[in-house]
N, C-alpha and C positions, 0 to 999 in steps of 0.2 A: 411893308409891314402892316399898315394899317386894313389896306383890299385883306389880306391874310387871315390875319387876326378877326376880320367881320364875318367871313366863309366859315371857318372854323369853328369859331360861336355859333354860328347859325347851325354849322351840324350839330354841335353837342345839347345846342338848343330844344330841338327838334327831337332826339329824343329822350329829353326830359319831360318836352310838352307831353307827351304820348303817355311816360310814364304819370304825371300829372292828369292825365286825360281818365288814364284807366283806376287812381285811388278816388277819382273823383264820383267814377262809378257806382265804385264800392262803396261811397259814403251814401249815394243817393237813390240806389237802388236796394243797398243791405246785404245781407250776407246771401253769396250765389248757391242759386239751387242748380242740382248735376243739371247739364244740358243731355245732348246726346251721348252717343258710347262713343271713345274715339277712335279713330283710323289714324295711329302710330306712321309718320314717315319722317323718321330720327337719324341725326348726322350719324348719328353713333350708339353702340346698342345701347338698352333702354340703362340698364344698370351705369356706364357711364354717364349719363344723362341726369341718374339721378346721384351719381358722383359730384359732378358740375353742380347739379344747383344746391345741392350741401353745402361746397364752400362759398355761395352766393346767400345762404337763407344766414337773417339777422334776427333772428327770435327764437325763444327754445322751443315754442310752439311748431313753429318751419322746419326745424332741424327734427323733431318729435315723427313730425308726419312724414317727411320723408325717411326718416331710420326703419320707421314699418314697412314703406313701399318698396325700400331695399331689401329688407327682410324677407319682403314677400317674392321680390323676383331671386334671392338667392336661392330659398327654398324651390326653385323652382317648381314654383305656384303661377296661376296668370295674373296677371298685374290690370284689372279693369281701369281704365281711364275713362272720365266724359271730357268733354268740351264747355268751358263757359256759356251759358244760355245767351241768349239774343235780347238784347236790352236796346227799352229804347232810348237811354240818357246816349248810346255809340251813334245810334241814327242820327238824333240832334246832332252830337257836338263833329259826327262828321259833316252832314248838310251846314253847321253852322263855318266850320271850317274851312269847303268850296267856296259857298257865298262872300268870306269877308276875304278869301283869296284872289276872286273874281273881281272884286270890289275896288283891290289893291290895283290891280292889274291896268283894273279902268282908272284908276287918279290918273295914271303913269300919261296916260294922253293929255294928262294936264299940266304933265312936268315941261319943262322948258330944257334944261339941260340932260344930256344924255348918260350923264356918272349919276343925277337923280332917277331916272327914268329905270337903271339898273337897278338901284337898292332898294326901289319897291318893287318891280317885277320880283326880284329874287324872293323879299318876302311871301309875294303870292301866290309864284312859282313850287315855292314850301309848303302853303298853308293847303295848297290844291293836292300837293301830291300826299302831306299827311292823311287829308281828311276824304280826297276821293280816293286814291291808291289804296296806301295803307290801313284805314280804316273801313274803306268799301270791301275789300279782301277779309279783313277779320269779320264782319257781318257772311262774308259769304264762308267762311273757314267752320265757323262755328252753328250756320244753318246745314253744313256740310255734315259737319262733325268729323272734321280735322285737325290733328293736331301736327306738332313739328319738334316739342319738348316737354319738358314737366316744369309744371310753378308751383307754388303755394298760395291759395288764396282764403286766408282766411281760416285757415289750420287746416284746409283739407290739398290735394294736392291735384291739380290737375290738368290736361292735355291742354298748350299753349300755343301760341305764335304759328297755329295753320296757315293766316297769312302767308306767310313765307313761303309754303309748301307750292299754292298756288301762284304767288309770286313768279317763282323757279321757271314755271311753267307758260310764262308771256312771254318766251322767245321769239316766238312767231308774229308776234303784233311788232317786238322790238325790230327784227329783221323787215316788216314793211316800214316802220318809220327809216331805218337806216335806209332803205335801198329808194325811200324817197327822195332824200336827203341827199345822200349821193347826186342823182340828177339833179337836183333845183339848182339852176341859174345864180336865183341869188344867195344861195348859200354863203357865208364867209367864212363857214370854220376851217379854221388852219389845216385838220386834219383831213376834210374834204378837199379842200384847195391842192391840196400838197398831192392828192389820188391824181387831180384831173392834170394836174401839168406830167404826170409821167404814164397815164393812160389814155385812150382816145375815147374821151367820153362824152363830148361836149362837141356840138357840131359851131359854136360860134362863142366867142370872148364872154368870160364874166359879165353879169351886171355888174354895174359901179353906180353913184351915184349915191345922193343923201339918203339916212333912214332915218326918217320923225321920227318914230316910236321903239327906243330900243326896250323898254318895259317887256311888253310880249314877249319879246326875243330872249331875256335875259329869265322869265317863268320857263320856260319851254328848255332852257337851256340847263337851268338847275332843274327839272323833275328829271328830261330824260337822260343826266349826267350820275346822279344817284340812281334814276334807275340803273341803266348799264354796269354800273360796278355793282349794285345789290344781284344782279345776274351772275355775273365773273365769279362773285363772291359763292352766291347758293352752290352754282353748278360745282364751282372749285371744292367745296366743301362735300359733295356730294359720294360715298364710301363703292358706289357702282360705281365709279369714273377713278375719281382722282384721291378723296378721301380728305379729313381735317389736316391732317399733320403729312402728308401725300408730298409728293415729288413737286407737284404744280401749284399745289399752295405754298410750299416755300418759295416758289420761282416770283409768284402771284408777289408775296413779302418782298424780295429778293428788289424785284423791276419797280415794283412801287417806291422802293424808299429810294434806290437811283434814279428814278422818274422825278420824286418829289422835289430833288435836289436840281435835277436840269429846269423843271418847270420853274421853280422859283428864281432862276437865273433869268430864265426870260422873263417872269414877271418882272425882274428888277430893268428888264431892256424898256418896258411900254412908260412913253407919256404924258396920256392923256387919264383922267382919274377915268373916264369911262370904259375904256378899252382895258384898262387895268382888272377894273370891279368885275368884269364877265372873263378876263381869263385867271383870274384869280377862283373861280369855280370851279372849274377844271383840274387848277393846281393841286388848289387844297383838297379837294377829292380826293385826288390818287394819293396826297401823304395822308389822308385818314383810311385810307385802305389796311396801311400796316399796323394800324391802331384798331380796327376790326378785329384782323387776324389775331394779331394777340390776346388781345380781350375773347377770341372766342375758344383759344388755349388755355384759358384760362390765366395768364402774366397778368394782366392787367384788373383793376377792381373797378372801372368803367363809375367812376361819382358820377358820371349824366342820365345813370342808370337809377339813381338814388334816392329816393324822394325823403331829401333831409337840408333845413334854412341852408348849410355851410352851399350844397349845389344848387339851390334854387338863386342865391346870392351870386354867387361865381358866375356860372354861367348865363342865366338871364338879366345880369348886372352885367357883365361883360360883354351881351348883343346889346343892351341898352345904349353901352359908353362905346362902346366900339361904332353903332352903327353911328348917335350925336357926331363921334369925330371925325366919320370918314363924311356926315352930309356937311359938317363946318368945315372940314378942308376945300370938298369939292365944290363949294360955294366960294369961299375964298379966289381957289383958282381957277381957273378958265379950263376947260376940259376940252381937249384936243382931238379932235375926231377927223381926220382930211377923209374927202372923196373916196371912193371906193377903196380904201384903208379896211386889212384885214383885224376883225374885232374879235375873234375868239369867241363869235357865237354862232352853236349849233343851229344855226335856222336858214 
């Protein structure tokens, strides 16, 4: 409950920081001037899009500016969008982002125990993939002039979350990480492990043996674990393929929330707090999946999306207490690690 409860926080955490990242912008750079014109690449046609963010906008201001924008694409008229301009408070607080994720990564060699050595990789596993992923993406989204939906920023309306677009589109890097992965020797994750004992992959036995440093293992493990679902998820959503509301997004919902339920069984199987804390990554991933999908159905009103005291409280009050309790527990108790014992880390 606890390993659970800290992953969990930590996604809803993550993006709220983001959300926090980007009013921060706006207080400190002022109200944005059009970037470029944008290149629309929308789940769903634009009109729906600006369906969605109608029931998202909390100000009559928001609600004002898109009622025109719809106005404008019912008439069918052309609906001009630009891209957010290229600010340098994103540069900072991405490069600040890497660094103190980097930074995290390196204590971790200073941790003694392997359930500590976890809970800061994971932090800096986060911080790296916010601030060089996700925000190196939106620098490159908006020097592109890419968009992926509509927002309101400041009563005007305009083309957001290119990221993503580009996102979509790292399959090929993800497929050389996997098929690294695959081969490496010392790989332990369960889901690799499990290929090689029923394919002929591996010309000679596992490594086994101690790992000092599960820190690394456990960044590496949370960026490319959110990756691969933000994948599953884009493509899934994708209206050429499969589509939002599609045959294989409900399947996507369907397997996730039977998934989350097996996984958390076997989280309840693990020991040691550290082996626990990196397959508890995993877990809680795949049940935040069907917390996505609804939320991007619109079911859900996503408070981590919020920038209001009641979410800033809950959920960065919630990684604060959650993570105090899981490092006072795993202090407390002895953390269980045997010999070449599989650890539920993608590395």
């Amino acid at each position: 409950m606890i390993t659970s409860a800290f992953v969990l926080f930590m996604l809803a955490s993550a993006h709220l920081l983001m959300v926090l990242i980007n009013a921060g912008e706006l207080a400190v750079e002022g109200a944005p001037k059009p970037g470029l014109v944008a290149r629309m690449f929308t789940d769903q046609p634009i009109e729906a899009e600006l369906q969605k963010a109608m029931l998202k906008a909390r100000t009559p201001e928001a609600r004002n500016a898109l009622l025109s924008a719809l106005a404008t694409v019912r008439a069918g008229q052309p609906l001009e969008l630009h891209t957010l301009p290229v600010s340098p408070f994103i540069g900072w607080a991405a490069t600040g982002l890497v660094m103190l994720g980097l930074a995290m990564v390196w204590w971790t060699s200073r941790l003694k125990s392997d359930a500590a050595q976890s809970i800061v990789g994971i932090f800096g596993g986060n911080l790296i993939w916010t601030g060089g992923v996700e925000y190196g993406l939106t620098l490159a989204a908006r020097t592109l002039g890419i968009g992926k939906t509509v927002g309101v920023v400041n009563g005007q309306v305009f083309a957001v979350y290119g990221e993503y677009v580009l996102l979509k589109y790292t399959w090929g890097v993800m497929a050389l990480v996997i098929g690294y992965l695959v081969f490496l020797e010392s790989s332990r994750c369960d889901i690799f492990l499990w290929l090689r004992e029923r394919l002929p992959m591996m010309r000679g036995p596992n490594a086994s043996g101690r790992i000092d440093n599960y820190g690394p293992r456990s960044a590496f493990q949370f960026a490319t674990t959110v990756w691969g679902f933000y994948l599953l998820l884009l493509w899934a959503y994708d209206e050429q393929l499969f589509g939002v509301h599609g045959f294989f997004t409900r399947a996507v919902l369907v397997l996730s929330l039977g998934g989350a339920f097996y996984c958390a069984w076997r989280l309840h199987q693990h020991t040691g707090w550290g082996s626990s804390i990196r397959y508890a990554v995993g877990a809680m991933i795949v049940a935040w999946t069907p917390v996505e999908i609804l939320g991007k159905w619109g079911w859900l009103r996503e408070p981590w999306l919020m920038l209001q005291p009641e979410s800033l409280v809950v959920f960065f009050g919630g990684l604060a207490l959650g993570t105090w309790w899981l490092w006072r527990a795993q202090r407390r108790t002895p953390s269980v690690q045997p010999f070449g014992a599989g650890s539920s880390v993608a590395t």
